[in-house]
FIMI-65397 format. One line per 5 residues: number of its first residue (from 0); for each residue x, y, z of C-alpha. Coordinates in steps of 0.25 Angstrom, whole numbers, plus 2048, in hexadecimal, padded with zeros to 3 digits. Each point is the difference from the previous one (the first is absolute). Example, Ala and Ser with C-alpha at 12.3 -4.5 7.8 and 13.67 -1.06 7.14 Angstrom:
2
0	831:7EE:81F ~ 806:80E:7FE
! end
This chain:
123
0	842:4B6:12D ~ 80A:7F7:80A ~ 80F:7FF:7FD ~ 80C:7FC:806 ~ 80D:809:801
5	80D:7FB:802 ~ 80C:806:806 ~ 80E:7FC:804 ~ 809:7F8:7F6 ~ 80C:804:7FB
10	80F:7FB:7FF ~ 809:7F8:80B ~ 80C:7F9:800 ~ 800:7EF:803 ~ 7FB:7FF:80F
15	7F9:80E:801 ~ 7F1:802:803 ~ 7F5:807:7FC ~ 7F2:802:804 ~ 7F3:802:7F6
20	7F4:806:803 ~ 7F2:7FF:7F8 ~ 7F4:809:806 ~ 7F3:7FD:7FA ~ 7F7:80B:7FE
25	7F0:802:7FE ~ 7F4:7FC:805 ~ 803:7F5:805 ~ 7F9:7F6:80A ~ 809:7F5:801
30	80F:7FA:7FB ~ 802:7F1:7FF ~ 80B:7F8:7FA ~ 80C:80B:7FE ~ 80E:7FB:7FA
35	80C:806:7F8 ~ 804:7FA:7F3 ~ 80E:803:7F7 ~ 803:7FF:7F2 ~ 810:7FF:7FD
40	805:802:7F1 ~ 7FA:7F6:7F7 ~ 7F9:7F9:80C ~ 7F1:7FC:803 ~ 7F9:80A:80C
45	802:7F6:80D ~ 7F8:800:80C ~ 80A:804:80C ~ 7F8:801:80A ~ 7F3:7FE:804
50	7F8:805:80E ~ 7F0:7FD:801 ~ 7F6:807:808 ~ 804:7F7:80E ~ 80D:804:7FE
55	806:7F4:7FC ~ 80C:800:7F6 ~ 806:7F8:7F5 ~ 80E:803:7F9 ~ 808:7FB:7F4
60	80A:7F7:805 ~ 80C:80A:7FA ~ 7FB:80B:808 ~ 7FC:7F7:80D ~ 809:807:80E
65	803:80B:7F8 ~ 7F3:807:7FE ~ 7F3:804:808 ~ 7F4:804:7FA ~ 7F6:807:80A
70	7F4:807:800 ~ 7F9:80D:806 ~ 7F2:800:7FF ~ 7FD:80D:807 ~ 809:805:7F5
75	7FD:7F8:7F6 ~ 80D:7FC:7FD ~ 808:7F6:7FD ~ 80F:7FF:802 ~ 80C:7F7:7FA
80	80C:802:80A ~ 80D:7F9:7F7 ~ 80E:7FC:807 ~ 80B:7FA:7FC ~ 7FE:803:7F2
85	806:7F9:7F4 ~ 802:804:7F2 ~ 7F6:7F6:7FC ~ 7F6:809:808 ~ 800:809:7F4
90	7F3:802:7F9 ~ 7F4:80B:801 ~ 7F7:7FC:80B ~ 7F2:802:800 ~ 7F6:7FF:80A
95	7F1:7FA:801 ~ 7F4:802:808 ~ 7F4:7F9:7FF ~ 7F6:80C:804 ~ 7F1:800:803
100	7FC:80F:7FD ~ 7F3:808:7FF ~ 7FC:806:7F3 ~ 7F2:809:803 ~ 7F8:7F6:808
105	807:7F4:7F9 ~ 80B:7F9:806 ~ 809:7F8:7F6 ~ 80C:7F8:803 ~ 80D:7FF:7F6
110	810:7FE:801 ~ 809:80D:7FD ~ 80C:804:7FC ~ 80B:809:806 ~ 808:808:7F5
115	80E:7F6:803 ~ 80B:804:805 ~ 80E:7FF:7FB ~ 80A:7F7:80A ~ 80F:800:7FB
120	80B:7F7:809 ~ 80D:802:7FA ~ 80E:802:806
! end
C-alpha cells in the first residue's frame, strides 16, 4: 500500500518559519502532480501550492514570496518551506501526491493523502 507521511508543523509567532515535509512510501514507480492544501476553522481545504512532474509551480496568491513548495524525487518527497508567517496561515495542512504504484504485476495510478498537520501563528 502507498502512503504519504507528514512531518514538521507546529506553533510560531507572526513572521516566524517552518518547514513541512511529506515522504511517500511503497512501491512506487513514479510521483506526479504533488501539492499542500489547508483547511482553517470553518473554512473550505484550498490548494496552496502546487509543483508538477517538470518542476514547475503554482501558488495561492496569499501565500505567493513567502512560501516554496519543492520536491525530492530520489526521496520521494515533497516539501512546504513557510516564512513570514501570518496568523491567517493557521489551518491543518495536508499534502498530496499524485502516485503511480505497482500492485502484483499491475500498476495503477491514484492521488494520496498525507495524515495533516497542525500549523498554529499566534503571538
Amino acid at each position: 500500500q502507498v502512503q504519504l507521511v507528514q512531518s514538521g508543523g507546529g506553533s510560531v509567532q507572526p513572521g516566524g518559519s517552518l518547514r513541512l515535509s511529506c515522504a511517500a512510501s511503497g512501491s512506487i514507480v513514479s510521483l506526479h502532480t504533488m501539492g499542500w492544501y489547508r483547511q482553517a476553522p470553518g473554512k473550505e481545504r484550498e490548494l496552496v501550492a502546487r509543483i508538477l512532474s517538470d518542476g514547475s509551480t503554482d501558488y495561492v496568491d496569499s501565500v505567493k514570496g513567502r512560501f516554496t513548495i519543492s520536491r525530492d524525487n530520489a526521496k520521494k518527497t515533497e516539501y512546504l518551506q513557510m516564512n513570514s508567517l501570518k496568523p491567517e496561515d493557521t489551518a491543518v495542512y495536508y499534502c498530496n501526491a499524485n502516485i503511480a504504484f505497482f500492485v502484483g504485476t499491475t500498476f495503477r495510478r491514484a492521488d494520496y493523502w498525507g495524515q495533516g498537520t497542525q500549523v498554529t501563528v499566534s503571538s
